[in-house]
C-alpha positions as CSV (number, residue, x, y, z in Angstrom):
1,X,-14.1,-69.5,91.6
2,X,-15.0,-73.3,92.0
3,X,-12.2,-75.3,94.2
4,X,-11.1,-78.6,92.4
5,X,-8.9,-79.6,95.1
6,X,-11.4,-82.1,96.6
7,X,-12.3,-83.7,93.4
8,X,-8.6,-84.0,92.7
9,X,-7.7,-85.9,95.7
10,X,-10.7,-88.2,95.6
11,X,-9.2,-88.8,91.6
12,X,-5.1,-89.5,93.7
13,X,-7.1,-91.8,96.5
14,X,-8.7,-93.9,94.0
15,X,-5.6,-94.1,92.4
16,X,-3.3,-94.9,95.2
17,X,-6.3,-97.8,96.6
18,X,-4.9,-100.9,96.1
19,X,-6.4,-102.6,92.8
20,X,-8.6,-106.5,94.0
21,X,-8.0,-109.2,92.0
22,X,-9.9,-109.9,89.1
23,X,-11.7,-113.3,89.7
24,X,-10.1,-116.0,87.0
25,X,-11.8,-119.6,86.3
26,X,-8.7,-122.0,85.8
27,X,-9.5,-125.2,83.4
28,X,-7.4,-127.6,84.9
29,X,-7.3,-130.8,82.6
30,X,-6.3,-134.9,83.3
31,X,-7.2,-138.5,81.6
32,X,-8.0,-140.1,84.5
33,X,-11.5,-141.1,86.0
34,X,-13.8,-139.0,88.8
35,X,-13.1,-142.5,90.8
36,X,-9.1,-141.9,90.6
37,X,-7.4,-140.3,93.8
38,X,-5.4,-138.1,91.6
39,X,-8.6,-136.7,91.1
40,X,-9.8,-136.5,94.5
41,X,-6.7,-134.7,95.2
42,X,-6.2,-132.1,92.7
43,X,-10.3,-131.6,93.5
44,X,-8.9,-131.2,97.1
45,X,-5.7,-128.6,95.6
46,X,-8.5,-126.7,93.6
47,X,-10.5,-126.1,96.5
48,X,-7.4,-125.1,98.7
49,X,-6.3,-122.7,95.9
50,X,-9.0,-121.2,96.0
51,X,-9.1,-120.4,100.1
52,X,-5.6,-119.1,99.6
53,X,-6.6,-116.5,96.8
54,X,-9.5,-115.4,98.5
55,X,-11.9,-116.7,96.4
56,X,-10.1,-115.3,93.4
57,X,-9.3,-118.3,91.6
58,X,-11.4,-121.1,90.6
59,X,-10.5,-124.4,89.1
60,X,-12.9,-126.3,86.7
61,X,-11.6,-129.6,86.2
62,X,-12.1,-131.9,83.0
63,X,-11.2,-135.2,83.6
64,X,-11.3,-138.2,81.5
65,X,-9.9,-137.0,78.2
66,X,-13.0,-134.2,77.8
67,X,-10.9,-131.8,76.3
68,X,-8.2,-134.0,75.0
69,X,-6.0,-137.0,74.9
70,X,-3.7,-138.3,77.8
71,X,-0.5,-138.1,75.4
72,X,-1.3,-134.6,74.5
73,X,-1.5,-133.1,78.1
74,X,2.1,-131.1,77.8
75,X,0.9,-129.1,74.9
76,X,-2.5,-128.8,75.8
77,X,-1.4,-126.7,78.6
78,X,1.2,-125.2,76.9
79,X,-0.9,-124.1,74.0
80,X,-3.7,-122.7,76.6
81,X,-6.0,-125.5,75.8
82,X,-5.9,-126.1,79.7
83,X,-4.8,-123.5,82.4
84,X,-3.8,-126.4,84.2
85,X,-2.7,-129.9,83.6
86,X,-1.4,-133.6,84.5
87,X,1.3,-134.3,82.5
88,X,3.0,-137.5,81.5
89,X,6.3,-136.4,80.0
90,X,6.9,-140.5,79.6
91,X,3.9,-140.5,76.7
92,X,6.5,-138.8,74.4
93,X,9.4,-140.7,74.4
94,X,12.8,-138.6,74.0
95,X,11.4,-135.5,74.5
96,X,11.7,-134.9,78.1
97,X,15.4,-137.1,78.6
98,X,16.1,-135.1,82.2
99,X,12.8,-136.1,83.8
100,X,13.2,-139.7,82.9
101,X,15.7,-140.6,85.1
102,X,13.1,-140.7,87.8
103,X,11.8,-143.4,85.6
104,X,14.8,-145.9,86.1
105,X,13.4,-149.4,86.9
106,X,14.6,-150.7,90.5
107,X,15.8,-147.8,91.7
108,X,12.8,-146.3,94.2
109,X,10.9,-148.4,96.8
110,X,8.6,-145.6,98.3
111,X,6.3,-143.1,96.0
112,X,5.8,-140.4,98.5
113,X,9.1,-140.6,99.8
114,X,9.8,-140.9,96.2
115,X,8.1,-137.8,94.8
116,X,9.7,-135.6,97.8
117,X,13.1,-136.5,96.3
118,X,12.3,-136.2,92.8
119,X,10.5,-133.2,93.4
120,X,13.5,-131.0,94.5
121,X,15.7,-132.6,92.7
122,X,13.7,-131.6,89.1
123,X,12.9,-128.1,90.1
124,X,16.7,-127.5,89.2
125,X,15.7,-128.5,85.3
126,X,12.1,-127.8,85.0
127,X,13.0,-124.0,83.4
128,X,15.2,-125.8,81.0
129,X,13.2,-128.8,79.8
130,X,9.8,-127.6,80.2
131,X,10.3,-124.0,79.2
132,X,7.4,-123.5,77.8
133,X,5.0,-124.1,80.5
134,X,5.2,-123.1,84.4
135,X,6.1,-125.8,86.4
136,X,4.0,-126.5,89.3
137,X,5.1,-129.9,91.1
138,X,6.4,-133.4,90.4
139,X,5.5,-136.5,91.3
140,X,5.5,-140.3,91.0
141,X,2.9,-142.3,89.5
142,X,3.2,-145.8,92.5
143,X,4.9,-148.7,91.1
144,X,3.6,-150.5,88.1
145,X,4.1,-154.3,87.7
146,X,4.6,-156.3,84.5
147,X,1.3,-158.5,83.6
148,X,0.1,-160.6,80.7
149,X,-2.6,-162.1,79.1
150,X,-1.7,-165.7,77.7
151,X,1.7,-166.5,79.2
152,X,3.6,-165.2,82.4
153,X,6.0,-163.1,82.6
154,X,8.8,-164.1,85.2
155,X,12.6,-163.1,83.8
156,X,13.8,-161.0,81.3
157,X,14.2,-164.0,79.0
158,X,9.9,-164.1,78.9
159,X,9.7,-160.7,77.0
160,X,11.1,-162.0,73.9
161,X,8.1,-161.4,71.3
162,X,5.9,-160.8,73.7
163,X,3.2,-157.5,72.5
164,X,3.9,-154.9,76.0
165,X,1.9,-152.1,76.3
166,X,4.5,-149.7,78.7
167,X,3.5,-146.8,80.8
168,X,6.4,-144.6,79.7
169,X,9.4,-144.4,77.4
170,X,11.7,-145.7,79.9
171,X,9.7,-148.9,80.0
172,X,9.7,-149.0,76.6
173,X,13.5,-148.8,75.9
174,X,13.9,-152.2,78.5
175,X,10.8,-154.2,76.6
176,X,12.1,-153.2,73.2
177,X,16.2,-154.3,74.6
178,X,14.3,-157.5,76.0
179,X,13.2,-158.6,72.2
180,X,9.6,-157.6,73.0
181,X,7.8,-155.3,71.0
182,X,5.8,-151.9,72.3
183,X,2.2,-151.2,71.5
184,X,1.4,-147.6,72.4
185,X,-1.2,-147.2,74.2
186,X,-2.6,-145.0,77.6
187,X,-4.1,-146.0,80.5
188,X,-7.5,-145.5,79.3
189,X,-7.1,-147.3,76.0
190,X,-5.3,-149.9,77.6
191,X,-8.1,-152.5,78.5
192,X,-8.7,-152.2,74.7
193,X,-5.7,-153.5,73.0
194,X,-5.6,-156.1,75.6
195,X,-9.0,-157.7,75.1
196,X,-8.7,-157.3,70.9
197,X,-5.5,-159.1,71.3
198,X,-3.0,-156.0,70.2
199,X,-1.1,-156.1,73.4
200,X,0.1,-159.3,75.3
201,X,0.7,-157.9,78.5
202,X,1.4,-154.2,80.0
203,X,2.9,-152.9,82.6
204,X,0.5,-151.1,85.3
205,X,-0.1,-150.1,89.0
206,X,-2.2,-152.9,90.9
207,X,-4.9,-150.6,91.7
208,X,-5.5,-148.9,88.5
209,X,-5.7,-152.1,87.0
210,X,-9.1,-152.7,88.7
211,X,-10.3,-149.0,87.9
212,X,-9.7,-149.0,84.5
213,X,-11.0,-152.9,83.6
214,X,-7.6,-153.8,82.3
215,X,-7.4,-157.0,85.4
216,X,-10.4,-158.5,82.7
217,X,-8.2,-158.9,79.8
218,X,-5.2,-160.2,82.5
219,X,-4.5,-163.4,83.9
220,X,-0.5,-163.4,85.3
221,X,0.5,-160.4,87.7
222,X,4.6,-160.2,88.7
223,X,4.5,-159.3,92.4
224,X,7.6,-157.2,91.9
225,X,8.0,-153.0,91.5
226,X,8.9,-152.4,88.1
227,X,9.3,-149.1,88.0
228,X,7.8,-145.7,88.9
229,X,6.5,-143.0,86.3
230,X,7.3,-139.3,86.9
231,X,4.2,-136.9,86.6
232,X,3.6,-133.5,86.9
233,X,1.6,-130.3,87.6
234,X,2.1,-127.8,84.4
235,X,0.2,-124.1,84.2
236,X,-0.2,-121.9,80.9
237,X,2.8,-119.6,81.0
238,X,0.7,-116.8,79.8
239,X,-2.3,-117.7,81.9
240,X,0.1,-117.2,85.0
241,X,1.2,-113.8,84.1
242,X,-1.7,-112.3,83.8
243,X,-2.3,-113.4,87.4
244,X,-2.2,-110.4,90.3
245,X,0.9,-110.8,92.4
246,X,-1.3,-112.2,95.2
247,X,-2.9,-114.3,93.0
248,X,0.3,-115.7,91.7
249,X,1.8,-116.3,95.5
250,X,-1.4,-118.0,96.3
251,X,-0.8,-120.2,93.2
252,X,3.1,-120.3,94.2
253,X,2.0,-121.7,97.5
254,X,0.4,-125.0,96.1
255,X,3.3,-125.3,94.2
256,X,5.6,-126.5,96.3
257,X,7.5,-130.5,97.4
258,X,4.8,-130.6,100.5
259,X,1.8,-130.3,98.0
260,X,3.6,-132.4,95.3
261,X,3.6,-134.9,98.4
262,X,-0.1,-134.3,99.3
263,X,-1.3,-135.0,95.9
264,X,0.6,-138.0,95.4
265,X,0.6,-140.0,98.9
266,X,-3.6,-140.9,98.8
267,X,-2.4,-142.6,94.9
268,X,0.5,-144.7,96.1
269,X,-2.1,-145.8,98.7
270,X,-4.8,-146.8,96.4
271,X,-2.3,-148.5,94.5
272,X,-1.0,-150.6,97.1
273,X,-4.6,-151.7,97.8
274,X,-5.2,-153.5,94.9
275,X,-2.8,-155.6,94.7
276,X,-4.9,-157.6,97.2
277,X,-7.6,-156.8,94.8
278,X,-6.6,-158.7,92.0
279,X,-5.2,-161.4,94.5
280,X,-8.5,-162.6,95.1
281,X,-9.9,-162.6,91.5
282,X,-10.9,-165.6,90.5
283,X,-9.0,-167.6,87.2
284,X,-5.8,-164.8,88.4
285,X,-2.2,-165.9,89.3
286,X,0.1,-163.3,91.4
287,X,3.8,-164.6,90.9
288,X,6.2,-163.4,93.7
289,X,9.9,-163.7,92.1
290,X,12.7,-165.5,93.3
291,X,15.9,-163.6,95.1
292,X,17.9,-164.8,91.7
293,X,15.1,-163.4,89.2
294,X,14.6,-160.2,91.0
295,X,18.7,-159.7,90.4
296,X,18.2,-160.9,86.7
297,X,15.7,-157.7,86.3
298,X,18.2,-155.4,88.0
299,X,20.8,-156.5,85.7
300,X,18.9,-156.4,82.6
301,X,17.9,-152.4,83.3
302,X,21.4,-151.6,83.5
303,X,21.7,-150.6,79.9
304,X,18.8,-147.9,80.5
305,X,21.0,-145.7,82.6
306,X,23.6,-145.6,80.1
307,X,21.6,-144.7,77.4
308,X,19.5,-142.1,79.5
309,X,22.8,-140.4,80.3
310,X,23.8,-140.4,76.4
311,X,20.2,-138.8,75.8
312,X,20.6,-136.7,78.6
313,X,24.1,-135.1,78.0
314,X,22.4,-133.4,74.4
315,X,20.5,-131.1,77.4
316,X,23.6,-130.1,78.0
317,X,23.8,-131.3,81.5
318,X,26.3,-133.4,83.2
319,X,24.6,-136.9,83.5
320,X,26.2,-138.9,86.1
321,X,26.5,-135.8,88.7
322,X,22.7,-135.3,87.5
323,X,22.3,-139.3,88.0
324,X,24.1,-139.3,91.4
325,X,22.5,-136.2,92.8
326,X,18.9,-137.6,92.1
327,X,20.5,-140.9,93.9
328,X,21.9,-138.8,96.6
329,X,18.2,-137.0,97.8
330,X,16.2,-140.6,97.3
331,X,18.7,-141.8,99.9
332,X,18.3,-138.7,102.3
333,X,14.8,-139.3,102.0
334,X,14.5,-142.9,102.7
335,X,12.9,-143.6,99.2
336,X,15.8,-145.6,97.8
337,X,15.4,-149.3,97.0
């Protein structure tokens, strides 16, 4: 009589051997240029990622709209056009209301500082406003300043009829209550409605106005933060839970405040840099602001917050403790203006 026990308990060990991780190629998606640091550092996440899984995961990255436009970023990724991507929620105005307050004009002096605040103070509402994709990380796109073409832009009063291409929704709201008019466009298509004479002016960081081209179609740059765009890291819901568990706390890992930090603090620097940049540009005119004007902006962006909190409240959230516990964490972390 033949013995099966052997064969049996090779069958039970092969069973009980603990199952290695299928390797997965992530396409992780953005709009912005090989040349951008948000691209050297999500290159630099990628390759970390990749360490931490052992080699599991790997990240192909598509950058410059190749697999679709900057507005569309949210869905893509939520659809599983992209395993991975950059998202703007301020391209779509009134669809994300929460995030937005990040987006409040005068309010944050420092991005990384910044983006450590916002970070942990959004992870509370990611799983309600942006249900449908995995949150990874926010962060701050640095401080865009208002510039224009034809005329300069010093105090509120100079945005009547002016043609503003804004960054966000937020910005968009304060051009729009200024008597100005919005012309949607995004970073990449923004040199283009400058130079055909759509937009008058726009408002945009110092340094990716050099990268992108849009300093040729300016001539008058207001030396004075405007405001701060919130961004984020989104993954395919789907794509993540068909992850192995050590797959998925590898991919947990670089989603965390410290890496939503990392990514963000070699932008804010490149940002910073160009103001000197466009400085020294020949036929260009830097404005610093007067005390008294810089109040005049603070005063006109007051109406903002009250109509964020009416757009937030339909969330079902309590604005003002929302408000003052964003307040609250940009103080502890020194990011306050």
């Amino acid at each position: 009589m033949k013995k099966f026990v052997p064969a049996l308990l090779v069958s039970l060990a092969a069973l009980a051997a603990p199952a290695h991780a299928q390797n997965v190629t992530l396409r992780l998606s953005h709009w912005l240029p090989v040349q951008h640091p948000m691209h050297i550092s999500l290159n630099e996440w990628s390759q970390s990622l990749n360490k931490a899984s052992g080699g599991t995961i790997n990240i192909t990255i598509f950058h410059s709209e190749q697999i679709g436009k900057a507005f569309d970023h949210y869905d893509m990724v939520r659809d599983g056009i992209a395993d991975v991507a950059l998202i703007n929620p301020g391209y779509q105005p009134g669809r994300f209301p929460i995030s937005s307050a990040a987006e409040m004009p005068f309010m944050i002096a420092d991005a990384v500082k910044g983006t450590i605040a916002v970070d942990k103070w959004y992870r509370k509402y990611a799983p309600t406003e942006m249900k449908d994709v995995q949150f990874c990380a926010a962060f701050l796109r640095p401080s865009a300043v208002i510039q224009s073409r034809t005329k300069p832009i010093v105090v509120p009063a100079d945005m009547k009829g002016m043609r503003i291409r804004p960054p966000d929704g937020t910005v968009a709201a304060l051009v729009t209550s200024l008597g100005g008019t919005n012309v949607q466009a995004s970073a990449p298509e923004s040199r283009d409605v400058l130079e055909r004479g759509v937009a008058d002016g726009t408002v945009f960081p110092w340094g990716s106005t050099v990268l992108f081209g849009v300093d040729k179609a300016l001539k008058y740059h207001l030396d004075m933060p405007a405001e701060m765009g919130f961004f984020g890291l989104a993954i395919n819901k789907s794509r993540y839970d068909r992850l192995s568990s050590d797959q998925k706390k590898a991919l947990d890992s670089h989603c965390t405040t410290e890496w939503a930090a990392k990514l963000d603090a070699p932008w804010g620097m490149f940002e910073d840099e160009g103001r000197a940049k466009i400085a020294a540009l020949p036929g260009h005119e830097v404005i610093k602001p007067t005390t008294e004007q810089v109040d005049l902006w603070r005063q006109s962006a007051k109406p903002l917050i009250e109509e964020w909190a009416k757009a937030a409240a339909k969330t079902g959230i309590n604005p003002q403790a929302t408000f003052d516990e964003l307040k609250k964490l940009l103080a502890a972390e020194g990011a306050a203006l």
